[in-house]
N, C-alpha and C positions, 0 to 999 in steps of 0.2 A: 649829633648822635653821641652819647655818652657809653663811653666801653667799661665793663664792671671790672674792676682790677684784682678782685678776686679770681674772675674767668682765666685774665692776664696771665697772673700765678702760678694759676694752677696747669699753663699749656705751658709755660716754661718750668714749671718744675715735672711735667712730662716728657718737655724735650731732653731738658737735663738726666733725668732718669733714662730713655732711652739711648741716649749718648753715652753715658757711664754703661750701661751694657756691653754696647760698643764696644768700649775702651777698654774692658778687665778682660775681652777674648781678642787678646792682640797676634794670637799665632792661628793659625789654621789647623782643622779639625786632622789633616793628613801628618805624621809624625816627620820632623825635621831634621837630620845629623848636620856636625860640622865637624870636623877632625879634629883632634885634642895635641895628642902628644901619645908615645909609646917609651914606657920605660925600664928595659930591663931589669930583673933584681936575682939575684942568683939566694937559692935553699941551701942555707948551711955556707962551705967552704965554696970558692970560686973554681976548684980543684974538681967539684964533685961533678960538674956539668949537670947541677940542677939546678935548673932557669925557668923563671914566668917572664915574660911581656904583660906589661901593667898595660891595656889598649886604653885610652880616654878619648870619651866623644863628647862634646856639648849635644842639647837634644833638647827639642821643645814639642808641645803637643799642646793644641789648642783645647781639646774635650779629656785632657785628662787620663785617658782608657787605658793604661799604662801597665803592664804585668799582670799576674795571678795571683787571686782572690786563695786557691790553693796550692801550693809548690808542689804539694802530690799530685801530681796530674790523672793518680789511677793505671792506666792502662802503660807502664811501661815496656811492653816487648818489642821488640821493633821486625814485622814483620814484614818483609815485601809487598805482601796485598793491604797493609794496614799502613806501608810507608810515609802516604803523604799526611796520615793521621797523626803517627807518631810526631812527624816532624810538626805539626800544627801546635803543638803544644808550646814550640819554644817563642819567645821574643824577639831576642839579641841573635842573628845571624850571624857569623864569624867566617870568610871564608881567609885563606892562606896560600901566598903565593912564593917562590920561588926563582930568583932570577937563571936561566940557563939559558948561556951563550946567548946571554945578550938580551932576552926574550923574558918577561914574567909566566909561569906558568904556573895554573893552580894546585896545588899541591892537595889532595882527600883527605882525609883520615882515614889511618892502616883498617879500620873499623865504621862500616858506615851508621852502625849502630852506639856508636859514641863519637856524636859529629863536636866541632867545635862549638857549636852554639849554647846561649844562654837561656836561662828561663827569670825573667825576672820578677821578685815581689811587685803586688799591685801599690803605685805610687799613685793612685789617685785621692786627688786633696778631698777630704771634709767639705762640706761647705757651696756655695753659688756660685762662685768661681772656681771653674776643673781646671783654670790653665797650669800647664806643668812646664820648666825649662829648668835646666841642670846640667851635670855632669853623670856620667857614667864611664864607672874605669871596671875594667875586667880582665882577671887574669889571662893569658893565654899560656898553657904549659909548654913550653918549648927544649923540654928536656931532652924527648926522641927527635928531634929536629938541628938540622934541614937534613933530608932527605940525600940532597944533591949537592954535590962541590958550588959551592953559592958566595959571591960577597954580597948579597942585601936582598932581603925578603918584604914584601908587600903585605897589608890587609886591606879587605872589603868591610864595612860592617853595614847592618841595614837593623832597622827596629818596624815591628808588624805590634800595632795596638790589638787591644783586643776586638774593636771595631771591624778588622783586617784591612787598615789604611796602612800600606807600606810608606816607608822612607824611600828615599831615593839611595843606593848603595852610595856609602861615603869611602875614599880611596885614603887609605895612608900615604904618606912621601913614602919613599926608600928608605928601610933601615938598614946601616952598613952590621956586619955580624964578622 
């Protein structure tokens, strides 16, 4: 039985071609955090007690679906019946915790209508390949902060594509303050 080596060819440059598919979607379609680092930077003088926290997270996403196409989201008001609307719009989740006696506790914003969270530009790549992995640093204003007689404050962060595949909420160490 003679086998045509062209057939040959052409099933291993099929297999080849479906492998390399494979291969270019190496993260999962669900968005990934790992914790970066947190870096303080203080506005102006050190005097002034005006502070960001720089939060960095590594982050991958298998499909790419990454931020908003528009920053203006349109409907800003943030109504209680329109709440979980409002809140749909953002990306980057930011929550804010508080060490007291002993215990982490989350700390709101004085304002639930200006939460910590982020809305991010769409980061999806051009092209056949959506995979996306990076960094993402964002400031946290920590100017009216802490709250509470505190030596070290906690973050949550979580990223929601636009798919609405969450992250698993990524935990910062302790930052002493």
């Amino acid at each position: 039985m003679r086998i045509n080596s062209t057939k040959i060819l052409l099933l291993i440059g099929l297999g080849l071609a479906f492998t390399s598919c494979e291969q270019n979607q190496k993260f999962v379609d669900q968005p990934n955090l790992q914790w970066r680092s947190a870096e303080v930077k203080y506005l102006g003088d050190s005097a002034d007690n005006r502070r960001v926290i720089d939060l960095t997270v590594y982050f991958t996403d298998g499909d790419g679906d990454i931020g908003r196409e528009d920053l203006n989201t349109g409907n800003d008001t943030c109504l209680l019946e329109n709440y979980d609307q409002f809140l749909s719009r953002f990306d980057l989740f930011i929550y804010y915790y508080e060490r007291v006696n002993g215990q982490y506790q989350e700390i709101l914003p004085s304002d639930s209508c200006l939460p910590f969270h982020n809305i991010l530009p769409n980061l999806t790549p051009i092209g056949q390949n959506k995979t996306l992995e990076g960094d993402i640093t964002t400031p946290f204003d920590y100017s009216n902060y802490p709250l509470n007689a505190t030596d070290s404050i906690k973050f949550e962060l979580q990223l929601i594509d636009i798919a609405g595949n969450e992250s698993i909420r990524v935990i910062s160490p302790a930052i002493g303050i």
